[in-house]
C-alpha positions in Angstrom: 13.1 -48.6 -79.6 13.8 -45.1 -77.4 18.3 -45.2 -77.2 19.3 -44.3 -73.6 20.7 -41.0 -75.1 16.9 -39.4 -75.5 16.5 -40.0 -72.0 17.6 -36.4 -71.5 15.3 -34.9 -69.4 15.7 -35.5 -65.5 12.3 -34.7 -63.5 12.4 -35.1 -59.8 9.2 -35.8 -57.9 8.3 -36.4 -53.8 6.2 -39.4 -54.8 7.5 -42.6 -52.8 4.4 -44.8 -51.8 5.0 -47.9 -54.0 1.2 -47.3 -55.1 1.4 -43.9 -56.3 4.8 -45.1 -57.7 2.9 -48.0 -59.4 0.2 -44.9 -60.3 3.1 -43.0 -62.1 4.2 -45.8 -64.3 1.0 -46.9 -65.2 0.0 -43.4 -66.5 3.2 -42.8 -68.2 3.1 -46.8 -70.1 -0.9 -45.3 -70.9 0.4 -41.9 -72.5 3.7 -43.7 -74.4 5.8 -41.7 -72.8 9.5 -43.9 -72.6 11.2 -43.5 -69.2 14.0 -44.5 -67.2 13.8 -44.6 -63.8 16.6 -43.4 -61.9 17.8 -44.9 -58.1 15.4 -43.0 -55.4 17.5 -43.5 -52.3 20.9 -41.8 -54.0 22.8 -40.0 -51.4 22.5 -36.9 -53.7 18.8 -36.9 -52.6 19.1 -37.6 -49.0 22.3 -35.0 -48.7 19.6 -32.6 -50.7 17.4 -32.3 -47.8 14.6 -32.8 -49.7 11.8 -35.9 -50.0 13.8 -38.4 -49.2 12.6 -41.7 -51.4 12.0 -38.9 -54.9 10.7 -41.5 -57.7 12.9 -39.5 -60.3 12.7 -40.4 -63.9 14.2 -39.7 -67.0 12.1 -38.7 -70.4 12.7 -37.8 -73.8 12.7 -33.4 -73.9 9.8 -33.6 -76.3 7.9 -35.5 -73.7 9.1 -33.6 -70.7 5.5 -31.1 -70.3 3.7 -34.3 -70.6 5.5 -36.2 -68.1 5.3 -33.2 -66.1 1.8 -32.6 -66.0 1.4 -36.3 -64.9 3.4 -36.7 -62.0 2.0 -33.5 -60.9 -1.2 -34.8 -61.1 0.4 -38.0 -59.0 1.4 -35.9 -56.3 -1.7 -33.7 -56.1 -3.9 -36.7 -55.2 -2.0 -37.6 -52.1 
């Protein structure tokens, strides 16, 4: 079991469709990767002027170019 403390790594995204969300999950449960996901409508985000909605997620540091390379992937496919 991962402890909420290796959940180091924050990694903010632009995907918020619920079926790329569901996508993201379901790639990261494949690769093993443990993550947290962190609230998408905070109003650090939307005061950010950024993607409002961000699926962000936390992961383990050793993980993180993994994860990375993933959501990347997630968002390319829009």
């Amino acid at each position: 079991m991962v402890d909420n403390d290796d959940f180091d790594v924050l990694i903010q995204t632009c995907i918020n469709n619920p079926i790329a969300i569901g996508l993201a999950a379901s790639l990261l449960q494949e690769a093993g990767i443990p993550y947290f996901v962190m609230d998408q409508n905070s109003t650090a985000q939307q005061e950010s002027g950024n993607c409002f909605g961000w699926w962000n997620v936390r992961v383990p540091k050793e993980r993180e170019a993994e994860t990375r390379e993933i959501l990347q992937n997630v968002e390319d496919s829009k």
